[in-house]
mmCIF file of the N, C-alpha and C atoms, coordinates in Angstrom:
data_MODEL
# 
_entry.id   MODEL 
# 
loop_
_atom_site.group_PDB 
_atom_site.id 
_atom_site.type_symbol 
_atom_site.label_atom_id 
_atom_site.label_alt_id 
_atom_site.label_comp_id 
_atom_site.label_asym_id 
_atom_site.label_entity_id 
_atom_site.label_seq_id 
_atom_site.pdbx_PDB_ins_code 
_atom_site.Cartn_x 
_atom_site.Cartn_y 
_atom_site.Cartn_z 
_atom_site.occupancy 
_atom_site.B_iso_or_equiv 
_atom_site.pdbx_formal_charge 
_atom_site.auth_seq_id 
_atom_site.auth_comp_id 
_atom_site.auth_asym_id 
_atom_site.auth_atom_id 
_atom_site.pdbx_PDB_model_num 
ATOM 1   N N  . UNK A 1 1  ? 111.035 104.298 109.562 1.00 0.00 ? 1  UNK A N  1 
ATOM 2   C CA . UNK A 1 1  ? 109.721 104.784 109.928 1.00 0.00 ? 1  UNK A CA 1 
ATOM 3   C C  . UNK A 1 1  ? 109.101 105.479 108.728 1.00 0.00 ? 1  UNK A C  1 
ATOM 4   N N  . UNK A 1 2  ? 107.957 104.603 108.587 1.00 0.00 ? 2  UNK A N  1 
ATOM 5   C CA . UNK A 1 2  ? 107.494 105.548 107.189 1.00 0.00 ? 2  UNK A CA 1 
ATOM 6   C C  . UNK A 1 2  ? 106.899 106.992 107.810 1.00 0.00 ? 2  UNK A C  1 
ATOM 7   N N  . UNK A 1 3  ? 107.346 108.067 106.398 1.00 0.00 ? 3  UNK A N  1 
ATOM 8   C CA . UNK A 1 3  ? 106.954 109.395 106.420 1.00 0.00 ? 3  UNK A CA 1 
ATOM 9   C C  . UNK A 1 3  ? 107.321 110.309 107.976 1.00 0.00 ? 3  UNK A C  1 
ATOM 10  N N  . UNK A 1 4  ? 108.661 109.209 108.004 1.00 0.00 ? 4  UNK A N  1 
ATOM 11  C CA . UNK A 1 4  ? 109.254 110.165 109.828 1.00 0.00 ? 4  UNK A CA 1 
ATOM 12  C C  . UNK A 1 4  ? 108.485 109.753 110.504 1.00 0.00 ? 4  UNK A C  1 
ATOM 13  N N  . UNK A 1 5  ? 107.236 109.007 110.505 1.00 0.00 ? 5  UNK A N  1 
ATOM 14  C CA . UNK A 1 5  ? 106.113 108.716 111.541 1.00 0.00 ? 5  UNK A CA 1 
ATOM 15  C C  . UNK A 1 5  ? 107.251 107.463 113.032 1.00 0.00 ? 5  UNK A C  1 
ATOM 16  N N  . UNK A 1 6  ? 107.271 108.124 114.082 1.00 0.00 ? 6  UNK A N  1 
ATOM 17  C CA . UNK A 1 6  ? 107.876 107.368 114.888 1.00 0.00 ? 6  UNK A CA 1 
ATOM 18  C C  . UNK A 1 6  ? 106.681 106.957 116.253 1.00 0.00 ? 6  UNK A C  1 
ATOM 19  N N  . UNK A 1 7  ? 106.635 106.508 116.817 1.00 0.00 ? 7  UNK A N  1 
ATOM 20  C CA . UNK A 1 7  ? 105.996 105.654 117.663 1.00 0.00 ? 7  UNK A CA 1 
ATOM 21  C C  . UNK A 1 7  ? 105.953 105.845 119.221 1.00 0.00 ? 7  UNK A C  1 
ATOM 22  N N  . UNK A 1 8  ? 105.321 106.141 119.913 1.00 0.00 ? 8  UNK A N  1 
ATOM 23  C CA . UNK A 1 8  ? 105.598 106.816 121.397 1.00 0.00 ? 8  UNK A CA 1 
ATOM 24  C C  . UNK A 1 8  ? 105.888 105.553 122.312 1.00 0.00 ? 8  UNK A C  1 
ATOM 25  N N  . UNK A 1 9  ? 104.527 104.423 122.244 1.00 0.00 ? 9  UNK A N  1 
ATOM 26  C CA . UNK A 1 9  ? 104.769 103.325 122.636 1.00 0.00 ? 9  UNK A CA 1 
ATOM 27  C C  . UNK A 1 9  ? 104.250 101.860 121.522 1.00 0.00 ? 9  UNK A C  1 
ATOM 28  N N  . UNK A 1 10 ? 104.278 100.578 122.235 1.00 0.00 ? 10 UNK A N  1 
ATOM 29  C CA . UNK A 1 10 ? 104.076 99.593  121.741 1.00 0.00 ? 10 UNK A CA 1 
ATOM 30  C C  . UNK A 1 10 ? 102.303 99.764  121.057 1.00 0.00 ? 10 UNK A C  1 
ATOM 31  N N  . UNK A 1 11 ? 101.686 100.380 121.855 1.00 0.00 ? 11 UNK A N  1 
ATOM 32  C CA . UNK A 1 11 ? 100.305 99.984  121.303 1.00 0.00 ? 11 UNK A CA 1 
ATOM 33  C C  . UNK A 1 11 ? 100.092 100.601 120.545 1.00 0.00 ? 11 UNK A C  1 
ATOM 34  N N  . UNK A 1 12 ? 101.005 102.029 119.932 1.00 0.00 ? 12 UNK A N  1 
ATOM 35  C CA . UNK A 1 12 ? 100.719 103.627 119.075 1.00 0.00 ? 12 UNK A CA 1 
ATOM 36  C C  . UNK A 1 12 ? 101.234 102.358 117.854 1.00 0.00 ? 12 UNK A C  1 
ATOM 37  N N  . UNK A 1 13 ? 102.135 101.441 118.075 1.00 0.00 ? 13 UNK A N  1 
ATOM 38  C CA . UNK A 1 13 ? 102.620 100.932 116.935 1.00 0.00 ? 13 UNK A CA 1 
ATOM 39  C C  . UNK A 1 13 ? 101.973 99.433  116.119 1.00 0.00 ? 13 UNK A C  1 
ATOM 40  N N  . UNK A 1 14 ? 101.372 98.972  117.125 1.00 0.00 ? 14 UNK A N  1 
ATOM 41  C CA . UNK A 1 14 ? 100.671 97.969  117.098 1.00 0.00 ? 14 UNK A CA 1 
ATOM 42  C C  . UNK A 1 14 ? 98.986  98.389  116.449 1.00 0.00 ? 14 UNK A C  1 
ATOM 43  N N  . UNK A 1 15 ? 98.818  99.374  116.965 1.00 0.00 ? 15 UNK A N  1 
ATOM 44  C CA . UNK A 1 15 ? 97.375  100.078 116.046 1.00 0.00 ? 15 UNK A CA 1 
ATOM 45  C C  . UNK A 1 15 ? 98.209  100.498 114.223 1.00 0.00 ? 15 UNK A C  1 
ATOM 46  N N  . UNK A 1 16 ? 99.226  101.013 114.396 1.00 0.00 ? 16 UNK A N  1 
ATOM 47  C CA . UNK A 1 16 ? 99.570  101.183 113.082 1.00 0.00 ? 16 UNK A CA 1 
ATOM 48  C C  . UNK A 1 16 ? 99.523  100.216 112.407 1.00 0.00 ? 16 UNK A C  1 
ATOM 49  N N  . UNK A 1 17 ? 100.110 98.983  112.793 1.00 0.00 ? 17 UNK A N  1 
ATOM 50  C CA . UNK A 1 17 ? 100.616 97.813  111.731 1.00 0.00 ? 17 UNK A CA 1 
ATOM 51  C C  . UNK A 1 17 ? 98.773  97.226  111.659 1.00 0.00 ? 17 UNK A C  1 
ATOM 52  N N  . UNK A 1 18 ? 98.043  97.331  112.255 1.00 0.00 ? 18 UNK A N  1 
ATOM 53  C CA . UNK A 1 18 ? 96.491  96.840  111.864 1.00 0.00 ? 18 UNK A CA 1 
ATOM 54  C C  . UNK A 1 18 ? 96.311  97.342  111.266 1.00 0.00 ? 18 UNK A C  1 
ATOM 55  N N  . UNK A 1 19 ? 96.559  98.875  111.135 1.00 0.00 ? 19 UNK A N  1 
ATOM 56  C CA . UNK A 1 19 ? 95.884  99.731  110.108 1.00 0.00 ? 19 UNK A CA 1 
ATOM 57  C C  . UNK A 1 19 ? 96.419  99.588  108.928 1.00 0.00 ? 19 UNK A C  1 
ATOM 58  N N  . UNK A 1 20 ? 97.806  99.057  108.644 1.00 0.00 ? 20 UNK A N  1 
ATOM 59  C CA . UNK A 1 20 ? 98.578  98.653  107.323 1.00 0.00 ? 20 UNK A CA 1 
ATOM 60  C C  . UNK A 1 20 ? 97.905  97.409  107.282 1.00 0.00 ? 20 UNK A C  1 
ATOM 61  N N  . UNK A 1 21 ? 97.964  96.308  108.019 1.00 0.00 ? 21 UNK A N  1 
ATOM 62  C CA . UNK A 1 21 ? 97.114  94.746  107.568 1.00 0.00 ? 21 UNK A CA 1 
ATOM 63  C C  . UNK A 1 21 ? 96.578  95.073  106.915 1.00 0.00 ? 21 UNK A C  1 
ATOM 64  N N  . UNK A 1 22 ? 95.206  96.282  107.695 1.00 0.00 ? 22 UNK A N  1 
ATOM 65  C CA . UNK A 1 22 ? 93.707  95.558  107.027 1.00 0.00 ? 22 UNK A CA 1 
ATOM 66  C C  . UNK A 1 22 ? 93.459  96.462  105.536 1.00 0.00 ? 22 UNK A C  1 
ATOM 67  N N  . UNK A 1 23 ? 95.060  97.404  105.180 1.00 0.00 ? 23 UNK A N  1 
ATOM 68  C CA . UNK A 1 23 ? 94.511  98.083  104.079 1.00 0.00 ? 23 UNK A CA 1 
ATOM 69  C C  . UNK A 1 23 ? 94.960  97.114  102.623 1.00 0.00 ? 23 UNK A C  1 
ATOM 70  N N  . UNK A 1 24 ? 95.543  95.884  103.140 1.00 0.00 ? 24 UNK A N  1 
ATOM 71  C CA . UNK A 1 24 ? 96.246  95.446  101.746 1.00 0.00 ? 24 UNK A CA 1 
ATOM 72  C C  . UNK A 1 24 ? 95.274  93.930  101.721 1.00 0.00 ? 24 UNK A C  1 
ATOM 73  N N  . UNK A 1 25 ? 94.554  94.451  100.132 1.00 0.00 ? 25 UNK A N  1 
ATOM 74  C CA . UNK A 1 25 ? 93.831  93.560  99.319  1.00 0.00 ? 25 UNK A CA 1 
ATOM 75  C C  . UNK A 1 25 ? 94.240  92.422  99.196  1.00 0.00 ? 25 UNK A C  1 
ATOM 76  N N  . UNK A 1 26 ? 93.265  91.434  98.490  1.00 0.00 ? 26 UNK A N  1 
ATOM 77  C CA . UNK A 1 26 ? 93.348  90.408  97.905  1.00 0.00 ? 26 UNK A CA 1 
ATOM 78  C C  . UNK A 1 26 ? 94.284  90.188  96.578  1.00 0.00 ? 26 UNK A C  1 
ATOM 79  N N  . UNK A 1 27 ? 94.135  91.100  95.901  1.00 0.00 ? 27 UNK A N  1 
ATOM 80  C CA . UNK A 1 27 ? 94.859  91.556  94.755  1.00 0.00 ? 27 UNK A CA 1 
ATOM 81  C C  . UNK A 1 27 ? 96.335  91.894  94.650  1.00 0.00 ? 27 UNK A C  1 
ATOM 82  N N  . UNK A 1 28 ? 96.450  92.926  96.046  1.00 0.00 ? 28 UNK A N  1 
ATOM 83  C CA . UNK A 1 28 ? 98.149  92.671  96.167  1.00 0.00 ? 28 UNK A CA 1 
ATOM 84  C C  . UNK A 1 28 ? 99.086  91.618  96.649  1.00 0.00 ? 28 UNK A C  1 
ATOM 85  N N  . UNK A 1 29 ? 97.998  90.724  97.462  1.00 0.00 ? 29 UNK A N  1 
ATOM 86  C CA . UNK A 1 29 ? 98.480  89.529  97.612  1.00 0.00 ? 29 UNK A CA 1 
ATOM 87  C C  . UNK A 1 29 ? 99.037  88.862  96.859  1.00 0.00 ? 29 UNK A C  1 
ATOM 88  N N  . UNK A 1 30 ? 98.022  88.662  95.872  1.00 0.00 ? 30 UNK A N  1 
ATOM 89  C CA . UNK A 1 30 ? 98.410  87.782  95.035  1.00 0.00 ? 30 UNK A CA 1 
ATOM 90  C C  . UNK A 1 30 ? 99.191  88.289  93.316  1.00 0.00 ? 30 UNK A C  1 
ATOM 91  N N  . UNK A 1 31 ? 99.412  89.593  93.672  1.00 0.00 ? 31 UNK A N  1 
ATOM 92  C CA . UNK A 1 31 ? 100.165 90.339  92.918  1.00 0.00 ? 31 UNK A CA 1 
ATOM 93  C C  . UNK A 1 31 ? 101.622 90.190  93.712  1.00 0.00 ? 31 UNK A C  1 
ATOM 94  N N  . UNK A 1 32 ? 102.150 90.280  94.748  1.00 0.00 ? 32 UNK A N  1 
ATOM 95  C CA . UNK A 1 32 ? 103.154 89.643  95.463  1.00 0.00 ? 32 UNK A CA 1 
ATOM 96  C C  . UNK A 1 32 ? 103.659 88.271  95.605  1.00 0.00 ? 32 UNK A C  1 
ATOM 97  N N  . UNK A 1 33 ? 102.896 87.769  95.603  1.00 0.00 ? 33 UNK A N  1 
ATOM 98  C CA . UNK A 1 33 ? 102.642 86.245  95.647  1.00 0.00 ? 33 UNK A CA 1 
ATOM 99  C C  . UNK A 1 33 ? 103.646 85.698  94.168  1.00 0.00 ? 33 UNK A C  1 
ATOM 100 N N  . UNK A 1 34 ? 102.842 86.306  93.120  1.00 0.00 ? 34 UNK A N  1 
ATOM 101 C CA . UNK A 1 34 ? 103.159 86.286  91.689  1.00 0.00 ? 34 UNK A CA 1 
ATOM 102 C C  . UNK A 1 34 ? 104.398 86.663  91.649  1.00 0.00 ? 34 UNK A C  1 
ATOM 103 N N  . UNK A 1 35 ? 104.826 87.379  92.153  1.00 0.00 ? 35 UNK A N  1 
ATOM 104 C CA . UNK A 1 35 ? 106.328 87.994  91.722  1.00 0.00 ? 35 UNK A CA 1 
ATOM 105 C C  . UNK A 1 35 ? 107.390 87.551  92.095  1.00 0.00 ? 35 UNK A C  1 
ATOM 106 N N  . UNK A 1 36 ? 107.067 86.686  93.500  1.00 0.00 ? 36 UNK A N  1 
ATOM 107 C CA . UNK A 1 36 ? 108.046 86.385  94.238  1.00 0.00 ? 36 UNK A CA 1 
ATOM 108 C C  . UNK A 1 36 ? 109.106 85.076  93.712  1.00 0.00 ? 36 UNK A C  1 
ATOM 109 N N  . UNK A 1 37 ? 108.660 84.390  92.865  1.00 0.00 ? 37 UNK A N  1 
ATOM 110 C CA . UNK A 1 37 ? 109.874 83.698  92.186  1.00 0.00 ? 37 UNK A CA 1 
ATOM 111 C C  . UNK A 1 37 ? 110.685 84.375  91.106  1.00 0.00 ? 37 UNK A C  1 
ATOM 112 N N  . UNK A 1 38 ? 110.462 85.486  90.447  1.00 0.00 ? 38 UNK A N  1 
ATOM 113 C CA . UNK A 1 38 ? 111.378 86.144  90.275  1.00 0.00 ? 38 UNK A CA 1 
ATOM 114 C C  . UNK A 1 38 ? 112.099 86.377  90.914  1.00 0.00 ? 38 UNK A C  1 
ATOM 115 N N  . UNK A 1 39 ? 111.918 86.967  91.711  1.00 0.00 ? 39 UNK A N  1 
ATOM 116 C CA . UNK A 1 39 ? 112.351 87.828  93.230  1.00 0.00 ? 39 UNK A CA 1 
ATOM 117 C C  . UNK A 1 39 ? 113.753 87.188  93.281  1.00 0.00 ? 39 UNK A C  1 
ATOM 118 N N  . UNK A 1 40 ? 113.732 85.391  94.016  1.00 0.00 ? 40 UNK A N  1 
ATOM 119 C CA . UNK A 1 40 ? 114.031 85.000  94.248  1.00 0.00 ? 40 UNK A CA 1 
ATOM 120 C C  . UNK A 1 40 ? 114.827 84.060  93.365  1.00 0.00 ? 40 UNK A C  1 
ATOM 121 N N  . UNK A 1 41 ? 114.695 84.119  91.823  1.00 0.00 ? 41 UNK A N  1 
ATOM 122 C CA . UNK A 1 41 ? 115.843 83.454  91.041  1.00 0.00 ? 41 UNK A CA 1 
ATOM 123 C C  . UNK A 1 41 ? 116.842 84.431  90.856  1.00 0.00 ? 41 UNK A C  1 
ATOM 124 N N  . UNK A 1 42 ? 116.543 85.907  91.221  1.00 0.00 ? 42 UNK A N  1 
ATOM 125 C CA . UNK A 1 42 ? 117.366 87.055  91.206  1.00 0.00 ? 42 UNK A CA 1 
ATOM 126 C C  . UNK A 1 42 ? 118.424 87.214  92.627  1.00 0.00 ? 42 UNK A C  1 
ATOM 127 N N  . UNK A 1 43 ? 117.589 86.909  93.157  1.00 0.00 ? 43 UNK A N  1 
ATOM 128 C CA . UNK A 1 43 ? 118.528 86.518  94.684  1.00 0.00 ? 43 UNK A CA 1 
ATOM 129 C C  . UNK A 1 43 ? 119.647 85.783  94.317  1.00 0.00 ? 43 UNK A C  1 
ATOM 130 N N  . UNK A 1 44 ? 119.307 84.385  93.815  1.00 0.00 ? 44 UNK A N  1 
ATOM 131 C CA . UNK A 1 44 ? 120.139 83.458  93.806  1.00 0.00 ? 44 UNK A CA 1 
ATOM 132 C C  . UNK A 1 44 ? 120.906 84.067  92.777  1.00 0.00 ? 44 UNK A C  1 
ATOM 133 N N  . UNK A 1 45 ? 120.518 84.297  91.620  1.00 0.00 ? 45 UNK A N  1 
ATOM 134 C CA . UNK A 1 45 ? 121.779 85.193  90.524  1.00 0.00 ? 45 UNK A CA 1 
ATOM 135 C C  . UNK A 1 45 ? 122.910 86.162  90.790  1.00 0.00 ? 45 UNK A C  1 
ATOM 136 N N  . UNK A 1 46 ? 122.417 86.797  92.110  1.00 0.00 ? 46 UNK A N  1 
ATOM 137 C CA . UNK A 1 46 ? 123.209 87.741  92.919  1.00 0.00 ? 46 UNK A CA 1 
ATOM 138 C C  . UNK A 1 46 ? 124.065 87.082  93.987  1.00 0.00 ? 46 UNK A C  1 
ATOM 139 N N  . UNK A 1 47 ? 123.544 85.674  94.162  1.00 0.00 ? 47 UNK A N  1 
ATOM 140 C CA . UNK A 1 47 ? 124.053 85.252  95.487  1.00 0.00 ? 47 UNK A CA 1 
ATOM 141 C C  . UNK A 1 47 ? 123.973 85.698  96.742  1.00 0.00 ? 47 UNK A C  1 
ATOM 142 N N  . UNK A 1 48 ? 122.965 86.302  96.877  1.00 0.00 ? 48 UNK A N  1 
ATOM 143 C CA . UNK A 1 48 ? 122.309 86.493  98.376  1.00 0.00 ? 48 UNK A CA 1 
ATOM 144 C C  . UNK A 1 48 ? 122.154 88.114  98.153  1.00 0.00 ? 48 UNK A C  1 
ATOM 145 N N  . UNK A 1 49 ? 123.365 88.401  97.713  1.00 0.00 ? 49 UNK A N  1 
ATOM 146 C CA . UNK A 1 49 ? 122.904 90.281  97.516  1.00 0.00 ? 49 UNK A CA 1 
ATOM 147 C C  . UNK A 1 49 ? 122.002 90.957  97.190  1.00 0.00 ? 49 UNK A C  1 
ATOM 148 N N  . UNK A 1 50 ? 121.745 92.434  97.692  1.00 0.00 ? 50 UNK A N  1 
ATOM 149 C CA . UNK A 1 50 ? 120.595 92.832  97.012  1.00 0.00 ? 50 UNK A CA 1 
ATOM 150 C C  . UNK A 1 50 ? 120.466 92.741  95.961  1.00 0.00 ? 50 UNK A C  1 
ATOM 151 N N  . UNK A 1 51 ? 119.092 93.383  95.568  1.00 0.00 ? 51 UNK A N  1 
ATOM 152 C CA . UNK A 1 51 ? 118.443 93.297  94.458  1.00 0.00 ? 51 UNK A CA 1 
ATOM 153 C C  . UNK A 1 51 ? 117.691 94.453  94.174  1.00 0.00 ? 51 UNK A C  1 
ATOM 154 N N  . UNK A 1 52 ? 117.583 94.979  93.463  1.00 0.00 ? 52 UNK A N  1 
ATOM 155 C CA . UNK A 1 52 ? 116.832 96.551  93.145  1.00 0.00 ? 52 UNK A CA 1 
ATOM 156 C C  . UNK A 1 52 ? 115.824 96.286  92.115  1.00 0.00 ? 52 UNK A C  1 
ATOM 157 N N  . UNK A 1 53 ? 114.449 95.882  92.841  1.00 0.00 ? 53 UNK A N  1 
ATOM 158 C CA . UNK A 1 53 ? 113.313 95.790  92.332  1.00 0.00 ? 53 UNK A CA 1 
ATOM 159 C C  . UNK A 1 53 ? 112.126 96.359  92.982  1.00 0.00 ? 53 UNK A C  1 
# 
């Protein structure tokens, strides 16, 4: 739970995750987007294990 924030019911949590949707840009998209084959030749280098990025 970010910042200890915990959830009373389904809809207290369901308004949260809209409010996270609608705050992430175009830009981090595709700033995520971008990264993610790294990501993921690091995966495979580890063999499934984490990864600390």
């Amino acid at each position: 739970y970010r910042d200890g924030k915990q959830f009373n019911n389904i809809q207290d949590l369901h308004s949260a995750i809209l409010v996270a949707w609608s705050s992430i840009t175009p830009e981090n998209l595709i700033k995520y987007v971008n990264g993610m084959q790294k990501r993921m030749i690091d995966v495979v280098k580890e063999r499934g294990d984490k990864i600390n990025k």
